[in-house]
N, C-alpha and C positions, 0 to 999 in steps of 0.2 A: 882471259877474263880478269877484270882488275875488282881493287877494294874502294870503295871510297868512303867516305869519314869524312862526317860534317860537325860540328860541337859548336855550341853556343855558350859562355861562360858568363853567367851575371850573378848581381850580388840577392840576396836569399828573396825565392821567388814565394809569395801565400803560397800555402800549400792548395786551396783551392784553385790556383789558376790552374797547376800539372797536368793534370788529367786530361782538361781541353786542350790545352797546347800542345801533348805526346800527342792527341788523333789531327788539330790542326799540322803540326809539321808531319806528318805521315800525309795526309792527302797533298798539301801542297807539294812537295819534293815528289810523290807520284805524279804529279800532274805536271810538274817543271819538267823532270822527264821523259814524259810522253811527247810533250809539246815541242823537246829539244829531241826528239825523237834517239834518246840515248836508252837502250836498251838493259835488264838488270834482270835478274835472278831472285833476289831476295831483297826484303829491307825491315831491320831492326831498331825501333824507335824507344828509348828509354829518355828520363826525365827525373833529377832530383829538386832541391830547392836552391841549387848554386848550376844545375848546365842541364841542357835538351842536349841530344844525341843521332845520330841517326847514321848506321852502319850500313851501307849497300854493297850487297854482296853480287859475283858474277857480271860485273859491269861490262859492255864492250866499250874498246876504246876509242871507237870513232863510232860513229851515230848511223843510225841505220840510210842506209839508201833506199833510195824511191824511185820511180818513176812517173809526174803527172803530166796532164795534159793542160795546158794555157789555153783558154779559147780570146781569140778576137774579133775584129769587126765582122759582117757580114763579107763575104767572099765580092757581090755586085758593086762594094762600094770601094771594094781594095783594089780591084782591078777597074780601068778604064774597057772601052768598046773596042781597044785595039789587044786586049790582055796587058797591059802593061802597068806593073804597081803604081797604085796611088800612093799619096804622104799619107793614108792609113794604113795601108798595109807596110810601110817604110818604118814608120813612125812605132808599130803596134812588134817590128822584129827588133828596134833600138829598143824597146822599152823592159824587151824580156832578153833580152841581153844576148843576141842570136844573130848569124847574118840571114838576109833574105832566102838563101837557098834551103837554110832550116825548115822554113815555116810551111803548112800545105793547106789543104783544104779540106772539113772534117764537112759530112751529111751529119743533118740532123732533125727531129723535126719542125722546128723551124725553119730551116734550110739550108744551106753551105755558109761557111764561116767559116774564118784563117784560125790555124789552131798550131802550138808547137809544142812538140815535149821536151820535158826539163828535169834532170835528174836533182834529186836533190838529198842533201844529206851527206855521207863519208868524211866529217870533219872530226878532228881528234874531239874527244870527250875532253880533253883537259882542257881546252882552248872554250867548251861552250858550259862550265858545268861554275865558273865564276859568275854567266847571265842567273842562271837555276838557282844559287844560294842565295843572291839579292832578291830576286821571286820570292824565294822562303819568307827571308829577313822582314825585308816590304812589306808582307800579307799577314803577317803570324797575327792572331787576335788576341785581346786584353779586355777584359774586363773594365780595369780602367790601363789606361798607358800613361809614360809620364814622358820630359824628354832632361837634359841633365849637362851642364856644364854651358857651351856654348854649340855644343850638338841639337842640328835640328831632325834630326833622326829622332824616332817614339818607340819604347819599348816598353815592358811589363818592370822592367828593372833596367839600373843601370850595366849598360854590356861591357865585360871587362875585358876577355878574350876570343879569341874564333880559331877555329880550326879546322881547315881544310885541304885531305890530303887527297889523291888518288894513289893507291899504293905510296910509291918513296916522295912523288913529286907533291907541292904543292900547290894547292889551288887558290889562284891568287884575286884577292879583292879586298874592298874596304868597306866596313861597315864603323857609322856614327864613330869616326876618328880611329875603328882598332881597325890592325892590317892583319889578315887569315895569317896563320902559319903551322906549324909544330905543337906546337908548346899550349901546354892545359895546364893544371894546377890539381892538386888531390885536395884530402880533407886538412882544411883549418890547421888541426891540432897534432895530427897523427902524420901527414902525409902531403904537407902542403906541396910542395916542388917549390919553383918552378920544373916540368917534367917534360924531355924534348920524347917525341914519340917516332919511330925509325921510321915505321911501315905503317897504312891503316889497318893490317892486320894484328898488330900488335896494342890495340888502344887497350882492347877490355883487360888483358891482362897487366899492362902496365896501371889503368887506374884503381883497378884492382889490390893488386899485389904492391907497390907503392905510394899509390894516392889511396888508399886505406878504405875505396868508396861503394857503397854496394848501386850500380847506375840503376837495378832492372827494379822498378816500383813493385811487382807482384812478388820477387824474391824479397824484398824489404819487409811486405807485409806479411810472406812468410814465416818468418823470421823473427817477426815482432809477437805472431800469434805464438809461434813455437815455443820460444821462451816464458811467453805468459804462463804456455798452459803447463810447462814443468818448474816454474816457482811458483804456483796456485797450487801444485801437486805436493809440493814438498809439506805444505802446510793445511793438508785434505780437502782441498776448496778447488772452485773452479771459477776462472776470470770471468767477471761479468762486461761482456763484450758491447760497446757500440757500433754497429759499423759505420757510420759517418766520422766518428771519431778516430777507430782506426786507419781508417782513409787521409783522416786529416795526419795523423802519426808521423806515420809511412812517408807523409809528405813534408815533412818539418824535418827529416832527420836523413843524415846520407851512411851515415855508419851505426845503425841501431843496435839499442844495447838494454835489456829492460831491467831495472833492479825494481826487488820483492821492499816496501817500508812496512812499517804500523803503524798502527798509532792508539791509545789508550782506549780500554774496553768499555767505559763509560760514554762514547758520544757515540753508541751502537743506540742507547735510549732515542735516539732521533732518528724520526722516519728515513727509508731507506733512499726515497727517493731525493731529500735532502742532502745523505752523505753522498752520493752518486753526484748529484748536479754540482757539490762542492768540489769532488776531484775531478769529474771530466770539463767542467766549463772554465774552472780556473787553474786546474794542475794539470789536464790532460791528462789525465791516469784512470786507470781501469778498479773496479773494487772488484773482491774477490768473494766467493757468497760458498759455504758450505753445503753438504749434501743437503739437508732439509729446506733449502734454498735461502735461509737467513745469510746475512752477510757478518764477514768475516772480520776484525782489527787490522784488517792489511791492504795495501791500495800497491798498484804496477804500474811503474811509470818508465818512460822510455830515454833513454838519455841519446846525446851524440857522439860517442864515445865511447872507449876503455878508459877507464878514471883509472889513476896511479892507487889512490886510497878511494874506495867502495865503499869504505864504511862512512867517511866524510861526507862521499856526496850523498848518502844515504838519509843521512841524518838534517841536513840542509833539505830533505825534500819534506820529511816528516815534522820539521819544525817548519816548516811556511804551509803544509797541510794542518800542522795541529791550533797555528792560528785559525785557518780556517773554519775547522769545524769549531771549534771553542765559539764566533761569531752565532755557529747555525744554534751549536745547543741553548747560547740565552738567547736568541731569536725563540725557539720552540717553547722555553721556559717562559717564557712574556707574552708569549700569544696564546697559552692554555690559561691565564690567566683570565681574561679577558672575555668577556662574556660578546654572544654574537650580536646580543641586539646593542652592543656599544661600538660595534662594528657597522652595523647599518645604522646609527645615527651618524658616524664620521665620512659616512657615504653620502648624505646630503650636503657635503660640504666640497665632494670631489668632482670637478666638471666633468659628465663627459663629452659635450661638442657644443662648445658654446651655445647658442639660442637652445639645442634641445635637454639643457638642462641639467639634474647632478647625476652621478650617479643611481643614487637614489629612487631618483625617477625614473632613471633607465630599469631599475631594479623592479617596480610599482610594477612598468609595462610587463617586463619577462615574466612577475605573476601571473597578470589575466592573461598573457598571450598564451603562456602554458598551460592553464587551467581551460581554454579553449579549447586547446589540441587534444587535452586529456577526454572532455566530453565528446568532441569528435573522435576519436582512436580508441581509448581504453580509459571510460569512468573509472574505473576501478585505481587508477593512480593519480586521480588528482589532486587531491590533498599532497601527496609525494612530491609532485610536481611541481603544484603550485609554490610551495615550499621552496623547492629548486629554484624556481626561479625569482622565489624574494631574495633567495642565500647569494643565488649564484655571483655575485662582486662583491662581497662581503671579505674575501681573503685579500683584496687590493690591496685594504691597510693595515695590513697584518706585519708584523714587524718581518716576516720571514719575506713574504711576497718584494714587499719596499726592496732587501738585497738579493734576493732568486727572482726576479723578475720571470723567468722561463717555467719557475714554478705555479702560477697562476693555476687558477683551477682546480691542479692538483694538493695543492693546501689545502684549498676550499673542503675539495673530499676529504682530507684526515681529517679539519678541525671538526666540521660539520658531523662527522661520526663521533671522534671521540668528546662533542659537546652531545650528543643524544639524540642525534636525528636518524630520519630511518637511511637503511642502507639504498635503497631508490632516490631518495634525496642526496646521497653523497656522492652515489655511481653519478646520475646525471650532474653533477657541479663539475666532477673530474673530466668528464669527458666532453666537455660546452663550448671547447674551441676545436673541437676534431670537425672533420680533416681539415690538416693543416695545411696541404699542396691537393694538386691534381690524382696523385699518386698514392696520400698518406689514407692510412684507415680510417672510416666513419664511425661515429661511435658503435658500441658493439651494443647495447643494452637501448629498449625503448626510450626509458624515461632520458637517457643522457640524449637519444638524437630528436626527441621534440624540443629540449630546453638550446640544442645547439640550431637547431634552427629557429626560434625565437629569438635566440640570439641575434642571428646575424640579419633574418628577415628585418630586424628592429631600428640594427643599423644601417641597411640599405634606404629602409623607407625616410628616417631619419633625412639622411645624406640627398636623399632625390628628393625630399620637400626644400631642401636647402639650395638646390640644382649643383651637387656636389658630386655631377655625373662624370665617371673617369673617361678622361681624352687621352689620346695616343698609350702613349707608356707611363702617362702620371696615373697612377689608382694609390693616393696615399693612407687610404683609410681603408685596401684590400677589398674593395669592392667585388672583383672581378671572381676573387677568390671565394668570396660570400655566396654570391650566386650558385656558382658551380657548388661549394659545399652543400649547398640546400636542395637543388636536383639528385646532386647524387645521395647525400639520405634518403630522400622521396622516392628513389630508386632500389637503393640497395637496400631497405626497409617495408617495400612494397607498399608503400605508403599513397593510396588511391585518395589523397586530400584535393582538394578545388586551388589550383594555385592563384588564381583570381583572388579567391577568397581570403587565403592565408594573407597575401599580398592587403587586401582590404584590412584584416583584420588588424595587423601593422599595423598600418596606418590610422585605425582607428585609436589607436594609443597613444595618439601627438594631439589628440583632439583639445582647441586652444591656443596651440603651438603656432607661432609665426614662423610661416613655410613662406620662400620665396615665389614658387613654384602654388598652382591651386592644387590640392590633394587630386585630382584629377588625371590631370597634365603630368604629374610628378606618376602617379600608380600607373599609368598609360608609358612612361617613358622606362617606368622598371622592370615593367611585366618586358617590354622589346627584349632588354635591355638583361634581362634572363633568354631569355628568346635566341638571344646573337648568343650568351655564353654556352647553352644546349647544341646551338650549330655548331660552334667550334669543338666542341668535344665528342662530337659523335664522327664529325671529319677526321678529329683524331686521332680515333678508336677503328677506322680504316674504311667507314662508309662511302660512298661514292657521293656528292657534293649532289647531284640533282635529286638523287634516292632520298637524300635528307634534307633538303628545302622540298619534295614530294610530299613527304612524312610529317615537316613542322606544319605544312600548308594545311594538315588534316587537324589542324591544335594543338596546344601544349599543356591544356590546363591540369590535364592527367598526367604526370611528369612519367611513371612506370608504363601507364599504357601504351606511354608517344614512345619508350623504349623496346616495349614490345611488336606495336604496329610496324617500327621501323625494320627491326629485324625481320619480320615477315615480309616486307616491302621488297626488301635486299634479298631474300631468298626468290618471290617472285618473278623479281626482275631479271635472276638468273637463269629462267623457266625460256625456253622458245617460243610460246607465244603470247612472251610478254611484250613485243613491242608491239604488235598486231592489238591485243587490247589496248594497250596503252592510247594509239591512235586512235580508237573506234573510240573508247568512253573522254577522251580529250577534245573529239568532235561535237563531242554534245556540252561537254561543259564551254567550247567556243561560242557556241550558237547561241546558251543561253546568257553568256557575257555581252554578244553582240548586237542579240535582236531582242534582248531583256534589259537586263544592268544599261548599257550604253545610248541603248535607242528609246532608253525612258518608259518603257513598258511595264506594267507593274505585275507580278507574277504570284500568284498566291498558293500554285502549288497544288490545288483542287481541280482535280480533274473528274469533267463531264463524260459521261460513255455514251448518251447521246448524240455526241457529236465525234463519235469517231464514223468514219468516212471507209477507212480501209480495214482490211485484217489484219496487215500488221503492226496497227494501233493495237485494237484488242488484245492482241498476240503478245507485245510491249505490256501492255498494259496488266496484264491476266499473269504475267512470269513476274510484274514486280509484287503484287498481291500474294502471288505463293510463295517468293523466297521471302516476303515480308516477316513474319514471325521467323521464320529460321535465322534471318540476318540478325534481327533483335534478339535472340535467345544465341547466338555465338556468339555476339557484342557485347554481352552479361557474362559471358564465360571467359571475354578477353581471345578468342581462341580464333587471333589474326591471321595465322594461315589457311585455314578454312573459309574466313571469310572471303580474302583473293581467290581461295579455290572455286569461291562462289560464281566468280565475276565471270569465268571458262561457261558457266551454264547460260548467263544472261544475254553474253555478246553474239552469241546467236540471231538472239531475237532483235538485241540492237541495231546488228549489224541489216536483218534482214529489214528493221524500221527505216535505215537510209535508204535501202534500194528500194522501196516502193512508194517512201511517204515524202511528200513537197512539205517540208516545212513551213517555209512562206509563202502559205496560198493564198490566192485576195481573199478569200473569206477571211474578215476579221475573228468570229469567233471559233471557226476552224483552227485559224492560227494561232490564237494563244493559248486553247484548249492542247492544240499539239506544245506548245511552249511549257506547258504545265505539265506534260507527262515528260518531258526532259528534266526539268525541272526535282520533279520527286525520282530521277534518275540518279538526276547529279549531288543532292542532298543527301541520297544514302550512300554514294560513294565519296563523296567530298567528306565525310567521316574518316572514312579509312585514309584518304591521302586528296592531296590536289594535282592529280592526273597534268592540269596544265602547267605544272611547274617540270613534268619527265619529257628532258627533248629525245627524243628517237627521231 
């Protein structure tokens, strides 16, 4: 069993591409190998910001053997009436590369047909594992690629070296002008080489141990933590950690090294959230915060290196930090100055989307839209609110906002306090653009998740009056993100609001406004247009695609209860005799699509007892009348698995409505008298879900 060792060496890769590209070369090199059918034991993928890696252990050295079977033409066509091959059968043994006495005759059920078998496979691995590295090369993904010199080859960076051994030999190919061999390179400064490497068993130790480089990403970020947390220690404090940040770290650097700075105790006066955004957005450094959790005069930063003098580069970090923070504290100094209502006058002067107006305006709407919400949810905050939402854009032009851009919001809340507003007025400003992904938290506090959905509601409707509806992969105003952020508060807040309504109420805040779109057409395209981002994220979340076009079919306007019915739905469906109902109550709702809706019939739903005809009209008729209140009084309790458990009593009598009752009987009033107790069938179940969207 052999080693093989693949290395890709380019010039410093973002640290964000790493992470995708260690799992892209991991599947594709499993998959080169499968398909070259070269057998392996192990495989080891590391990744810094100058080389990808990938060590395969247990390799055999010739590719595994097979044996399949080739089918060919029909048997009657290969042979003539006298048995003697035809140019198909002649033709069908030249093509698989066989002579005629090879080939036989396989049964099948479609009938005899020439078949030959064909070993394949036993070729040396060194000879096919040059196809398999250009497979890699070819398919690796980028974010963005570029291509470089007069190479029409495309990579994430320009590729400097390659390396490809199996044990001693080399595996030989070319990629974008470089030719595979031996030879890597270590780190920069410590350890560059050029470095011929004997064996593939010898890489880790030789880039290691002479190229000065640590390859494995989770020992780096080990490493990085490790250190923090015993130079935080030395000075009783503990590293205030990012992890996207550490991540990015890990990924900027191949020989980590973390040196402890300071910097003067005086720009501790500035909120903590400003010194923080100063060292990890522009220094990449960690702050350090003491027991009582206040932060410390000291910031950790990671370097590339063992530096000859430590104290130099020490010093170099803390004078480009101490410019920094110096910027924040007269930024802080100049915006406590500043009174807030001179703040929302320089808000009528800041657009925010052409035709809908300044800020300012946006600012008016987020009043009443919240002062809405407040009397629908909890009077008891609207003042609070309301307030929120004249404030909430008032930090834009704040002198701190203008250079912390990422700080938005979050100033809002410190200024907004420390000028005398209540603490519900500052909470909901801070938290008015949460959630920021699929993934990120909601606000935590009422007041913050009605004014963030105000928010966004405001600019959705804004943007669809404008018909500023996102296509493909263009959403530049985060449309898409809006949506989903506003279900999922009305979700994770248990927020039983009318999303019609909300959606109206938006819109009523443009009122005046030149809309492309009639406010109509535009709230008709957004409510969908929520509707599709609800789909995709419950498909997401691992529901089965017909269970939730079932579930949206039942409405969306209750955003919590469409989460709850669905989960019931999906438990149902898991039930045994859930396709058996499923059919049974999807037949009715057919019928009334087809000899109602379609054939122009007009159905009112009022059903005569006069004109029932049979007993299992009554029988139908008599079970919908007693599970009537029960169904409405579990429908008020939300309490959707009960209600499916309801449907197990019903379909009885449904079932027993088909076998005895003619729908379409010439009596005209017969028949839509019976139309009409489907009807009030399919109404109380087309609540819970639209049966005709579950194929079984």
């Amino acid at each position: 069993m052999a080693t093989f060792l693949f290395e890709i060496g380019y010039e410093e890769m973002p640290a964000r591409f790493l992470a995708p590209l260690a799992k892209d070369m991991r599947t594709l090199l499993a998959e080169g190998l499968e398909q070259t059918k070269i057998e392996y034991e192990d495989m080891r993928v590391n990744v810094t910001a100058r080389r990808l890696s990938a060590e395969v252990t247990g390799m055999s050295e010739i590719t595994r053997q097979e044996e399949e079977v080739a089918m060919g033409p029909p048997a009657k066509i290969a042979y003539d009436s006298y048995g003697a091959p035809t140019p198909a059968a002649t033709g069908f043994a030249k093509g698989q590369g066989v002579v005629l006495e090879d080939v036989f005759v396989m049964e099948t059920k479609k009938g005899d047909y020439l078949a030959v078998r064909k070993k394949t496979g036993g070729e040396p691995s060194l000879s096919i594992l040059p196809s398999v590295c250009m497979h890699v090369l070819e398919r690796l993904s980028f974010p963005k690629k570029m291509r470089w010199g007069s190479q029409d080859a495309t990579f994430g960076r320009p590729v400097r070296w390659v390396v490809g051994l199996l044990d001693e030999k080399v595996v030989d190919f070319t990629f974008a002008g470089v030719v595979s061999g031996r030879t890597t390179y270590g780190h920069r400064v410590m350890g560059n080489g050029p470095w011929e490497i004997p064996t593939a068993t010898d890489y880790e130790s030789l880039i290691t141990d002479q190229g000065r480089i640590v390859t494995n990403a989770q020992t780096r970020l080990d490493t990085i933590i490790q250190q923090c947390q015993a130079l935080a220690g030395e000075v009783d404090g503990m590293p205030v950690f990012n992890d996207s940040l550490l991540q990015e770290v890990s990924g900027l650097v191949e020989a980590p090294m973390v040196v402890r700075g300071a910097f003067d105790k005086k720009y501790l006066e500035v909120p903590r959230e400003v010194l923080l955004s100063s060292m990890e957005g522009h220094q990449k450094s960690f702050g350090i915060e003491g027991k009582n959790g206040e932060l410390l005069p000291y910031f950790l930063t990671t370097i590339n290196l063992v530096p000859k003098d430590l104290e130099l580069v020490r010093k170099g970090w803390e004078r480009v930090l101490k410019a920094r923070l110096e910027d924040a504290r007269f930024f802080w100094e100049a915006d406590l100055s500043v009174s807030l209502e001179r703040w929302l006058e320089k808000l009528e002067h800041v657009v925010f989307l052409g035709p809908l107006g300044s800020m300012g305006d946006k600012s008016r709407r987020l009043e009443r839209l919240c002062g809405m919400f407040a009397k629908s949810v909890n009077p008891q905050l609207l003042l609070d609110l309301s307030q929120a939402g004249r404030l909430a854009k008032a930090d834009l032009v704040s002198e701190m906002v203008g250079e912390f851009a990422e700080l938005q919001g979050i100033m809002g809340s410190i200024y907004t306090k420390r000028k005398g507003e209540s603490e519900k007025t500052a909470t909901a400003i801070g938290e008015q653009y949460l959630p920021e992904g699929p993934d990120s938290p909601v606000p935590s506090s009422l007041s913050g998740a009605l004014l963030a959905m105000a928010d966004k509601l405001d600019t959705m409707a804004g943007c669809f009056g404008l018909d500023m509806v996102p296509t493909g992969a263009a959403d530049p105003y985060a449309l898409r993100r809006a949506a989903l952020g506003v279900c999922r508060i009305l979700m994770e807040h248990n927020l039983h609001l009318s999303l019609s309504e909300i959606v109206d109420n938006a819109f009523a805040g443009y009122e005046g406004t030149s809309f492309r779109l009639s406010v109509e057409e535009a709230r008709d395209k957004l409510l969908d247009f929520i509707s599709q981002r609800l789909r995709a994220y419950f498909q997401g979340k691992g529901y089965a695609t017909k269970v939730v076009e079932a579930a949206l079919g039942g409405g969306v306007d209750d955003v919590p209860g469409l989460a709850a019915r669905l989960a019931a739905l999906d438990e149902f469906s898991q039930s045994p005799d859930f396709e058996q109902a499923v059919l049974t109550f999807k037949r009715a709702a057919n019928i009334i699509r087809k000899q109602g809706d379609e054939a122009g019939v007009e159905l009112s739903g009022v059903i005569r007892p006069e004109l029932f005809a049979e007993q299992a009209e009554r029988d139908l008729a008599g079970a919908l009348e007693t599970t009537g209140p029960r169904f409405d009084e579990l429908w008020t309790q939300s309490a959707f698995s009960d209600l499916f458990g309801l449907l197990g009593e019903l379909r009885p009598v449904v079932d027993g409505f088909f076998d005895n009752v003619m729908v379409m009987c010439d009596d005209a009033d017969i028949r839509v008298n019976r139309l009409n107790l489907l009807l009030a069938l399919v109404s109380r179940l087309g609540r819970l879900a639209d049966f005709s969207a579950l194929q079984v």
